[in-house]
C-alpha positions as CSV (number, residue, x, y, z in Angstrom):
1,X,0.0,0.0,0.0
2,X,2.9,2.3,0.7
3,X,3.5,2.5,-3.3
4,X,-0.1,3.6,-3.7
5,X,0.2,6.3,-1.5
6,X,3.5,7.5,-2.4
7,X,2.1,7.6,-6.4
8,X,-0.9,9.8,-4.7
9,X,1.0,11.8,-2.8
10,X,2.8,12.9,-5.7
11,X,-0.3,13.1,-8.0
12,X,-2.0,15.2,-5.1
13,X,1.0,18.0,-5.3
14,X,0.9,18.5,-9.3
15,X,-0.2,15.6,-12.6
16,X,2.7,14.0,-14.0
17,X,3.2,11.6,-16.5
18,X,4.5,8.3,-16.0
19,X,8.3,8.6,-15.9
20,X,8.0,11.7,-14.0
21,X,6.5,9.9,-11.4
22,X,8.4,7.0,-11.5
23,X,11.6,9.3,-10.8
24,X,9.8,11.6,-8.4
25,X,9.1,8.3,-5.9
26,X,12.0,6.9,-6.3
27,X,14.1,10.6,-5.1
28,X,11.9,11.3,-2.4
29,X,11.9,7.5,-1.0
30,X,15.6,6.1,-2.8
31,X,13.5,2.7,-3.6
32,X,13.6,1.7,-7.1
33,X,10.1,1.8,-8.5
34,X,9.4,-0.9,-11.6
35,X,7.3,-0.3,-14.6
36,X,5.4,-3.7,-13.3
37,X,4.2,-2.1,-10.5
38,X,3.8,1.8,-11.7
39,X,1.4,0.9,-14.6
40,X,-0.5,-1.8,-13.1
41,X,-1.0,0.3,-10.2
42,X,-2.3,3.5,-12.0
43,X,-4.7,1.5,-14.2
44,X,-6.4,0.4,-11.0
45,X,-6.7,4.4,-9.8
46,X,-8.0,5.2,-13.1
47,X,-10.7,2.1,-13.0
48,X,-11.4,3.7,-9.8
49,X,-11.5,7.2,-10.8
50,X,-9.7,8.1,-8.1
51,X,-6.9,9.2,-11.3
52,X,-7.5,10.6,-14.6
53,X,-5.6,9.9,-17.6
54,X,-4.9,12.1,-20.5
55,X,-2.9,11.9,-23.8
56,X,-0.2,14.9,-24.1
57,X,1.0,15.0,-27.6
58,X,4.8,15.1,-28.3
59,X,6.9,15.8,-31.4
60,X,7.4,12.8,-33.5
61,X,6.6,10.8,-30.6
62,X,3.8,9.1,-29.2
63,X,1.5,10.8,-27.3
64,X,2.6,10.3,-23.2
65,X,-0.4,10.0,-20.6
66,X,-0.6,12.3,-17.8
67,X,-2.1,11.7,-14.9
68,X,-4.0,13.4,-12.4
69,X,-5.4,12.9,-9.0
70,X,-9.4,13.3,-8.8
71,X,-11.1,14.4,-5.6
72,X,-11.7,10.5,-5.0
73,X,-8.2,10.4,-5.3
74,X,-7.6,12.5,-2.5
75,X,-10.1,11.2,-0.2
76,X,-8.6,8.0,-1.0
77,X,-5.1,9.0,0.0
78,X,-6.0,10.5,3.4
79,X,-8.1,7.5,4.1
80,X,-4.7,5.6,3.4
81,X,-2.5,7.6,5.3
82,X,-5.1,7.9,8.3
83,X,-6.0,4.1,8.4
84,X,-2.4,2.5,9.7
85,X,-3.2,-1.0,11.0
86,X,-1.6,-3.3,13.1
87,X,-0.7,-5.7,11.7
88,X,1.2,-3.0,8.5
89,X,2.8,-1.2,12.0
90,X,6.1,-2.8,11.6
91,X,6.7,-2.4,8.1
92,X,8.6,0.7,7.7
93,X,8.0,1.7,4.7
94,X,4.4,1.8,5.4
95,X,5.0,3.7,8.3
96,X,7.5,6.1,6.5
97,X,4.9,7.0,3.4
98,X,2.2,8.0,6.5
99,X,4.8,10.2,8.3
100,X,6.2,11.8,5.1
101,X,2.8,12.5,4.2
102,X,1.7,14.2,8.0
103,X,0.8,17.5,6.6
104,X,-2.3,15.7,4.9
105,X,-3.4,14.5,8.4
106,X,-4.8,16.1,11.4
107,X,-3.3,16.2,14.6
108,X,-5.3,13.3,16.3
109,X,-4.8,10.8,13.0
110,X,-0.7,11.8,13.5
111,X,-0.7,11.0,17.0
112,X,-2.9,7.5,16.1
113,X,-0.4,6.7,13.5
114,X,2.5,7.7,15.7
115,X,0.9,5.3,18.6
116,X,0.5,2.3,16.8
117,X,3.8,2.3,15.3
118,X,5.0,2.6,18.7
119,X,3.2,-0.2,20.5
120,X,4.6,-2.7,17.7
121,X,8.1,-1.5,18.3
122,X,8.0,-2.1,21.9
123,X,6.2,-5.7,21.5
124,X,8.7,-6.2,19.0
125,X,11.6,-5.1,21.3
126,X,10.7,-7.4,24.5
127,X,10.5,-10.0,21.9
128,X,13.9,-9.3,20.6
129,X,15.5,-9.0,24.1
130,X,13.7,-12.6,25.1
131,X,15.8,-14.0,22.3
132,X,18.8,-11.8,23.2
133,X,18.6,-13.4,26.5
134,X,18.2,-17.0,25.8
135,X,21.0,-16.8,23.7
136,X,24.4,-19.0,24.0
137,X,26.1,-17.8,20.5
138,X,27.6,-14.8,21.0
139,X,27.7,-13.6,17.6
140,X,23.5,-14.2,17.5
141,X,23.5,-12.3,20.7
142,X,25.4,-9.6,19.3
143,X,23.6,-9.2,15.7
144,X,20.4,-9.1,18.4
145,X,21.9,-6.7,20.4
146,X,22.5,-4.5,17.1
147,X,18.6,-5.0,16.3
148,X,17.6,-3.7,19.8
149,X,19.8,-0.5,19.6
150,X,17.8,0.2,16.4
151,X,14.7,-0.4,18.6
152,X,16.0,2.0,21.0
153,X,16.9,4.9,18.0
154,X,13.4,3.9,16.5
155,X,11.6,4.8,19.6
156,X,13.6,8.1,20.3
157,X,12.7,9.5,17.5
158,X,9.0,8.4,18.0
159,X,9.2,10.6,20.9
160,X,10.7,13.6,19.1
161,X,7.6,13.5,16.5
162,X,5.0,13.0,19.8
163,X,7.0,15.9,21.4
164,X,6.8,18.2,17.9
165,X,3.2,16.8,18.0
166,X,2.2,18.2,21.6
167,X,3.6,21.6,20.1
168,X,1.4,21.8,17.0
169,X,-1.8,21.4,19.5
C-alpha cells in the first residue's frame, strides 16, 4: 500500500506523467520503483476514478499519458495515510509513506499513526531481548543486540515527533 500512496502523494501535489513519477518516488523515497508495478498500479486508480488519464502529444513521438489525482483520489489518500493497522505497523515503509505524508493528516490521525507504530516497536523489542537473553552464541547475541539499539533509535525519534506533535496542538 505504501507504493499507492506515495504515487498519490505525488499526484496530489501536481499531474505528471508516467516517468515523472516514477523518478519523483524513487528521489523522495531512494526505492527503485518498476514499470510492473507503476502501470499496473495506476490503471487500477484510473478504473477507480480516483486518477484521470490524458494523452499529451509530443513531437514525432507518441503521445505520453498524464495523470491526475481526482477528488476520490484524494479522499482515498488521506483514508490511506489515516487508516495504519496493526498488523502493516512494523513495516517501515508503510509507516515512513504516513509520516512523510503528516501535513495531509490532522493532529489526532498523527498522533494515532505515531501510537500504533510505537506499541509494535516495543512488543517487538521485548520479543527481541527474550531471544537476546536466551542466547548461548555470542555472535547471535550480538547481531540481536545491534537489532535492539535500532529499537531504541526507533523509539527516540517516535518521541521527538510525539513531542513536535504536543507543540502543534
Amino acid at each position: 500500500m505504501w507504493i499507492e500512496i506515495l504515487l498519490l502523494s505525488k499526484l496530489a501535489r501536481e499531474p505528471m506523467h508516467g516517468y515523472e513519477l516514477r523518478k519523483a518516488v524513487e528521489a523522495s523515497t531512494g526505492h527503485t520503483l518498476s514499470n510492473n508495478s507503476l502501470y499496473p498500479t495506476l490503471r487500477r486508480f484510473v478504473d477507480a476514478a480516483a486518477v484521470s488519464r490524458s494523452a499529451e502529444e509530443q513531437e514525432a513521438k507518441p503521445p505520453r499519458h498524464v495523470y491526475t489525482i481526482t477528488e476520490v483520489g484524494r479522499e482515498l489518500l488521506h483514508d490511506m495515510l489515516a487508516d495504519f493497522p496493526g498488523e502493516l505497523a512494523l513495516n517501515e515503509p508503510e509507516f515512513l509513506a504516513r509520516v512523510g505524508n503528516f501535513g495531509r493528516l490532522g493532529h489526532d490521525e498523527r498522533a494515532r499513526v505515531l501510537d500504533v507504530r510505537k506499541r509494535a516497536l516495543l512488543a517487538e523489542q521485548a520479543r527481541v531481548t527474550g531471544l537476546a537473553a536466551g542466547q548461548a552464541d555470542p555472535w547471535s547475541r550480538a547481531a540481536l543486540h545491534h537489532v535492539l539499539g535500532k529499537f531504541d533509535a526507533e523509539l527516540r525519534w517516535l518521541a521527538d515527533l510525539e513531542t513536535e506533535l504536543r507543540r502543534d496542538v
